[in-house]
VOZATI-148855 format. One record per residue (C-alpha): residue number from 1; residue in three letters; x, y, z. Coordinates in Angstrom, 2 decimals, decimal comma. Layout:
<sites>
SITE marza bavex      px      py      pz
SITE   NUM   ALA       X       Y       Z
...
</sites>
This chain:
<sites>
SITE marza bavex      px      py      pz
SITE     1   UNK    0,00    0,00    0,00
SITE     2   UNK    1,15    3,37   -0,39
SITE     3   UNK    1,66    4,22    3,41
SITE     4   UNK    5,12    3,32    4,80
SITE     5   UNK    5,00    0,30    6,73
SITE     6   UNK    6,14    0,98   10,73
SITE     7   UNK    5,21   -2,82   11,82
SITE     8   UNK    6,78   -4,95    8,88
SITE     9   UNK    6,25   -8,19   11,46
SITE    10   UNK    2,33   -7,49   10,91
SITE    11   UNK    2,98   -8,00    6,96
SITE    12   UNK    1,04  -11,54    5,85
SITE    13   UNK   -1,10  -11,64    9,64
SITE    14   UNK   -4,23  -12,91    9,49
SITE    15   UNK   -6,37  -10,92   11,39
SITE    16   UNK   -9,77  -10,52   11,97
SITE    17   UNK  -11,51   -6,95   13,20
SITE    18   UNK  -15,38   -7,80   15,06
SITE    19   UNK  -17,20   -4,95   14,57
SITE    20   UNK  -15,43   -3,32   11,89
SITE    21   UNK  -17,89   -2,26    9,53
SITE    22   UNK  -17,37    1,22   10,93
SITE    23   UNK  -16,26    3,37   13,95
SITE    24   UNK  -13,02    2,41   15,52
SITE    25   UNK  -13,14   -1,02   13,59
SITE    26   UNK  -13,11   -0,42   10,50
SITE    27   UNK   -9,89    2,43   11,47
SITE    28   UNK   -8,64   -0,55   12,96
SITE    29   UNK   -9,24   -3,00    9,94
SITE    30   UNK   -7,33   -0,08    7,45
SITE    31   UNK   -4,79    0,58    9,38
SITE    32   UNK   -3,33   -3,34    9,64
SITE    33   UNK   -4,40   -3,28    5,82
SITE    34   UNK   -1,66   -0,62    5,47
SITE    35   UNK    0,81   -2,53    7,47
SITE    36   UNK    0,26   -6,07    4,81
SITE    37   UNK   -2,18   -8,05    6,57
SITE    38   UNK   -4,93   -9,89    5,58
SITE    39   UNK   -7,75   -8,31    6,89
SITE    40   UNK  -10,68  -10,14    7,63
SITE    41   UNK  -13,98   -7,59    7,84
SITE    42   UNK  -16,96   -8,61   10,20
SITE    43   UNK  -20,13   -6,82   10,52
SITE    44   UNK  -23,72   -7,46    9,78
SITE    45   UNK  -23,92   -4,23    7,24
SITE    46   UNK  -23,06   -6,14    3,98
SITE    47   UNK  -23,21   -1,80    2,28
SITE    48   UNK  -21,18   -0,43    5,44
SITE    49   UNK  -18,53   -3,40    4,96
SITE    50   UNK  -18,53   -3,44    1,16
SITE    51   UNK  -17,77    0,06    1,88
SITE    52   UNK  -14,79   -0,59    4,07
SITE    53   UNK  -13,30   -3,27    2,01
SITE    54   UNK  -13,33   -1,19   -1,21
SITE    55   UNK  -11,39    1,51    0,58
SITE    56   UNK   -8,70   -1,01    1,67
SITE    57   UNK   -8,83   -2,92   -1,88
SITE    58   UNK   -8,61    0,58   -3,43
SITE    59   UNK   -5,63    1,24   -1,62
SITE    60   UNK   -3,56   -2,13   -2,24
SITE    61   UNK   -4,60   -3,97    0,63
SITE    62   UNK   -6,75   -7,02    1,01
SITE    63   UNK   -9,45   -7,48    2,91
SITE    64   UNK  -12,46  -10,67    3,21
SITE    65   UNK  -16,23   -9,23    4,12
SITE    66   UNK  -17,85  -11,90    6,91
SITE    67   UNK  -20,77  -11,66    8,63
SITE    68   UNK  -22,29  -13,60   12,05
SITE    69   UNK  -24,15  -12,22   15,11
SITE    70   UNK  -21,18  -12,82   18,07
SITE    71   UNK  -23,29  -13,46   20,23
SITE    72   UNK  -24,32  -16,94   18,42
SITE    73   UNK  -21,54  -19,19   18,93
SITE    74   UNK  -21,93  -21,44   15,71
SITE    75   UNK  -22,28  -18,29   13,55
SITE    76   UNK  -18,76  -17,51   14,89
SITE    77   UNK  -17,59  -20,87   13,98
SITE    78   UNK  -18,96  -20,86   10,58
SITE    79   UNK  -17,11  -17,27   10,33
SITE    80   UNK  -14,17  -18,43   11,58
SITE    81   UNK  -13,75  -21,19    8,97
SITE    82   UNK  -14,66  -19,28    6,44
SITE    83   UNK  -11,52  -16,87    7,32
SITE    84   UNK   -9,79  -20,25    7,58
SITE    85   UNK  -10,24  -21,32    4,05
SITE    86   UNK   -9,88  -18,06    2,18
SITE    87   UNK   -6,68  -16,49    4,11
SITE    88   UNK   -5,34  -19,06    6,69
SITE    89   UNK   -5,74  -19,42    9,95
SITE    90   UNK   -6,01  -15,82   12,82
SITE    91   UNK   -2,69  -14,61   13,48
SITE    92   UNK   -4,79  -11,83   15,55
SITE    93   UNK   -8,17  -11,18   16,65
SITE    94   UNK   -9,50   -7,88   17,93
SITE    95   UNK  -12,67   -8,30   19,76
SITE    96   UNK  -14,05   -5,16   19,05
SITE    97   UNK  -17,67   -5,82   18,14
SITE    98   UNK  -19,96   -4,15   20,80
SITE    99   UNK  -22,68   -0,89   22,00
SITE   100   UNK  -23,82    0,26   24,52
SITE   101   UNK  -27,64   -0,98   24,87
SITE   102   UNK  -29,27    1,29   27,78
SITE   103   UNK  -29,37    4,70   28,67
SITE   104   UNK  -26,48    6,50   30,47
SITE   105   UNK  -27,54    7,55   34,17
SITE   106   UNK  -30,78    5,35   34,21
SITE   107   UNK  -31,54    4,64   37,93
SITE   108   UNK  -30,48    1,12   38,40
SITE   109   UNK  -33,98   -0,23   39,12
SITE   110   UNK  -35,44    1,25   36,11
SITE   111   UNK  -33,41   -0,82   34,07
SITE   112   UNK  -35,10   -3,94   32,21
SITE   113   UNK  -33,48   -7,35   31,87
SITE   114   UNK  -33,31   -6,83   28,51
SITE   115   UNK  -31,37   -4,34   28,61
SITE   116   UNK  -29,58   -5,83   30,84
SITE   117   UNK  -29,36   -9,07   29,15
SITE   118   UNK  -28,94   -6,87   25,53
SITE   119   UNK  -25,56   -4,89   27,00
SITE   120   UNK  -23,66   -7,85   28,64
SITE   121   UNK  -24,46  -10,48   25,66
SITE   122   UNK  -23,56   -7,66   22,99
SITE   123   UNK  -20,38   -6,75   24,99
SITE   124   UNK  -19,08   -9,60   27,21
SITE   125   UNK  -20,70  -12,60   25,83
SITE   126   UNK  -19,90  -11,57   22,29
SITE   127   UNK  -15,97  -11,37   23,30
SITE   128   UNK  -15,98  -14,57   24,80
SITE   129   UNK  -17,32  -16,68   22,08
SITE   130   UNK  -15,02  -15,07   19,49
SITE   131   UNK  -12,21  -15,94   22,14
SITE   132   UNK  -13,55  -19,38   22,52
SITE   133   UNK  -13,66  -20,30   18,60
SITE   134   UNK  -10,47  -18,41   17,50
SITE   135   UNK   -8,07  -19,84   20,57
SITE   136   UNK   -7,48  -23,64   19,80
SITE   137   UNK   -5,64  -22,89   16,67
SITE   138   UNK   -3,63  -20,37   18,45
SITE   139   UNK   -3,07  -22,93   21,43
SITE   140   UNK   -2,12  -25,46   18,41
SITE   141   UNK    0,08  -23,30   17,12
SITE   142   UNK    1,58  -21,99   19,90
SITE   143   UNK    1,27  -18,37   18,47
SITE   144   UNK   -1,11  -16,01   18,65
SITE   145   UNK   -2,19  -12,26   19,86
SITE   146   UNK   -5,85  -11,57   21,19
SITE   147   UNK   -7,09   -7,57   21,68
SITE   148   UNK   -9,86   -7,08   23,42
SITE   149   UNK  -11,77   -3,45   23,64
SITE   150   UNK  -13,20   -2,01   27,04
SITE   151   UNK  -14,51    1,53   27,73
SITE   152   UNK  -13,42    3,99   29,97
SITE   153   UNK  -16,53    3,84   31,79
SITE   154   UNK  -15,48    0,61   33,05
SITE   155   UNK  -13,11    2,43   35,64
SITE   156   UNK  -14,83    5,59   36,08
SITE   157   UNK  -17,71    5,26   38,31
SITE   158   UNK  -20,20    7,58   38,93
SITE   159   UNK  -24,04    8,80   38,52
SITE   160   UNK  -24,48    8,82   35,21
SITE   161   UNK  -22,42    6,24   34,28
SITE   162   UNK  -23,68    3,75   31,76
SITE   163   UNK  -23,89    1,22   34,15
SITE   164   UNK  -25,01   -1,95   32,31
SITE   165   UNK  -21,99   -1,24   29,75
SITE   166   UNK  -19,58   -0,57   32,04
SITE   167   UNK  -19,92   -3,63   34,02
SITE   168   UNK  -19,88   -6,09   30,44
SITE   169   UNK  -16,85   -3,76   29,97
SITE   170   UNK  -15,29   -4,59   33,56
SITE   171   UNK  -15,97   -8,15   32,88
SITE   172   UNK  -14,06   -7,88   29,50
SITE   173   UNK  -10,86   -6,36   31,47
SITE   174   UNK  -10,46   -8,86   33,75
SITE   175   UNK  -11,00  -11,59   31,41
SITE   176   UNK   -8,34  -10,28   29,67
SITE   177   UNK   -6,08  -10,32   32,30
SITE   178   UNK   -6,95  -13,95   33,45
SITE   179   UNK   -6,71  -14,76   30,03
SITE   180   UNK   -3,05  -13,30   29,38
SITE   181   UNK   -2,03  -15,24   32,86
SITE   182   UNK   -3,45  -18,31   31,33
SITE   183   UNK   -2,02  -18,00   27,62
SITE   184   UNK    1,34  -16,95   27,84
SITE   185   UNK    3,09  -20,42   28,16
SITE   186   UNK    1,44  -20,91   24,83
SITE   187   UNK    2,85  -18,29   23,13
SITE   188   UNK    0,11  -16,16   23,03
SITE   189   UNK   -0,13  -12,29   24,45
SITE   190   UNK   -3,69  -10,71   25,42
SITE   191   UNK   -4,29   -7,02   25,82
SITE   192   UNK   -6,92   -4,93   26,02
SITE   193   UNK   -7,75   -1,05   24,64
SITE   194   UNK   -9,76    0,95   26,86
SITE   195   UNK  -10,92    4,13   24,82
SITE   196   UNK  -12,53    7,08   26,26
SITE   197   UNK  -15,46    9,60   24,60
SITE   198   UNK  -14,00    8,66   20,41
SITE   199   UNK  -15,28   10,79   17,92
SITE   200   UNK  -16,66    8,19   16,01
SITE   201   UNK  -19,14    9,04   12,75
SITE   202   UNK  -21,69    8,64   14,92
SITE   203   UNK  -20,79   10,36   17,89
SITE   204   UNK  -19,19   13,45   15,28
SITE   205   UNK  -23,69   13,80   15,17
SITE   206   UNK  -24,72   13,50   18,36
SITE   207   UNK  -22,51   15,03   20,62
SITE   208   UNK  -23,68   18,68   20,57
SITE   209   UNK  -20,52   21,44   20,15
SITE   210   UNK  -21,24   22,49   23,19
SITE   211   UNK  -20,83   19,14   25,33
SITE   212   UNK  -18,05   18,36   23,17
SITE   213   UNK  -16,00   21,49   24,55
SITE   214   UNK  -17,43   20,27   27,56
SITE   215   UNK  -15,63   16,99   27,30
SITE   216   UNK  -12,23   18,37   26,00
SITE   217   UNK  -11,80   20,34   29,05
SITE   218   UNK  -12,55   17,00   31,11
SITE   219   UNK   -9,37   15,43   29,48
SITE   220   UNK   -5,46   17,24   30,48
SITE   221   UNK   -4,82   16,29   26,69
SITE   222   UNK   -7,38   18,86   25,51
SITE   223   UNK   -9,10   17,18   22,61
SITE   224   UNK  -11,45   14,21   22,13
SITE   225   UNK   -9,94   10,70   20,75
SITE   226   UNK  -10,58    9,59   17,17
SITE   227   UNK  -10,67    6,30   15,73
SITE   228   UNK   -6,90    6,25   14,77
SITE   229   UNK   -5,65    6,82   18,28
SITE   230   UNK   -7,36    3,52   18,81
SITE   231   UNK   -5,77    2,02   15,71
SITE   232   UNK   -2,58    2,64   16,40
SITE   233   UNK   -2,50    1,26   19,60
SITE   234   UNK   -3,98   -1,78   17,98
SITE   235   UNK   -0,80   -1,80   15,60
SITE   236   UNK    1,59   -1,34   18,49
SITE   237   UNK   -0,18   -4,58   20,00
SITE   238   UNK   -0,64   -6,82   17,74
SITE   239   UNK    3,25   -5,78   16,71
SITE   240   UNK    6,87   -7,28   17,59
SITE   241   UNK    7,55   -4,09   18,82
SITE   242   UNK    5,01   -5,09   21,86
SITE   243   UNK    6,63   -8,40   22,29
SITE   244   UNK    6,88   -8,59   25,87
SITE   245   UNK    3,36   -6,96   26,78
SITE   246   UNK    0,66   -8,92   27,85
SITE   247   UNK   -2,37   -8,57   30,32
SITE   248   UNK   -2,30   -4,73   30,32
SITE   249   UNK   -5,24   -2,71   30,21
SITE   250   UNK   -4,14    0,27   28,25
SITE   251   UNK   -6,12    3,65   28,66
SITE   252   UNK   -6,46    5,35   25,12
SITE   253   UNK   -7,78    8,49   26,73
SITE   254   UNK   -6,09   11,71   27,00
SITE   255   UNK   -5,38   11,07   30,36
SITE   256   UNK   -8,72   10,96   31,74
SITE   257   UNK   -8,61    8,10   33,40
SITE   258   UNK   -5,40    8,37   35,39
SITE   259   UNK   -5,66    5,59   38,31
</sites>
């Protein structure tokens, strides 16, 4: 591709984006593109991925469009072979597929089960499955990198947190940890990206100006993230460079989040 490559050990990866028909995934997905790897697309927006993959394609990369819901374990599988056949088997998976279901700051007994159900299967459950079907290959092979993506809000308490997210976003951090504890004798390093307020497409709508100056004087790096700041810690990751990292939780967040 035409961008320099800063990770030439990512060149040839197999790697599969959840989520990454959009938002911080599909950043994600272009940015390994750049780097060499194969790039394996997931959504469930066959226009929003076709979308994605014609950027990378236009650009020299290569990139494979699959769809499942991840929070249906033998759609998973079925994607996961599918990847299997048509590039080789996940170098690196980045769990990023997930929402936030409820409202931010809804009084706790106000919210419904299934909402609650909705946030922690969308979040939690979803990262766990892909985890499940993508890890005996890696165990197999002795080789492998799993990134996970958490929220901010996990580690920020407070009345209007998003409480139903946050806690399927808790869950995800120390499952990452316990996972990285578990894995490493196998060859295999697990970290996770914990992003603060991103201005994502969507959020570029509906975050008035007004709460978005709001929100960059909340952070001592006095702007809001983007997708890229994301991606690149992705890169750095899922890279050599990163080879003796594992089982860190690392705060993509202009140094909101500081504890």
């Amino acid at each position: 591709m035409s961008v320099q490559s800063r990770y030439p050990d990512l060149a040839g990866k197999v790697v599969l984006i959840t989520g990454s028909s959009r938002g911080i995934g599909s950043s994600i997905a272009k940015r390994f593109a750049e780097q060499g790897a194969k790039v394996a697309l997931h959504g469930r927006d066959e226009v929003a991925l076709s979308a994605v993959q014609a950027q990378i394609e236009q650009a020299g990369g290569q990139a494979l469009r699959v769809t499942a819901d991840v929070t249906k374990f033998a759609q998973i599988e079925a994607m996961r072979l599918e990847i299997e056949q048509k590039l080789g088997p996940i170098d690196i998976l980045v769990a990023n597929a997930g929402g936030n279901f409820t409202r931010p700051g809804i009084p706790f007994e106000e919210i419904s089960e299934e909402g609650w159900h909705a946030s922690l299967d969308g979040n939690l459950t979803a990262t766990f499955l892909t985890i499940k079907s993508v890890l005996p290959s890696m165990r197999a092979r002795t080789s492998g990198n799993i990134i996970t993506l958490s929220s901010a809000a996990s580690r920020r308490p407070g009345p209007m947190s998003p409480i139903v997210y946050a806690t399927a976003k808790a869950g995800i951090n120390i499952l990452t940890q316990d996972l990285a504890s578990q894995l490493g004798p196998f060859g295999i390093r697990v970290n996770c990206i914990s992003p603060e307020t991103i201005l994502t497409e969507r959020n570029e709508e509906r975050i008035p100006e007004a709460q978005k100056s709001t929100l960059i004087e909340a952070h001592p790096i006095r702007r809001l993230g983007t997708p890229d700041d994301v991606a690149q810690a992705a890169l750095y990751l899922a890279s050599d460079s990163a080879s003796w990292v594992t089982g860190i939780i690392l705060d993509v967040a202009g140094g909101v989040v500081l504890a």
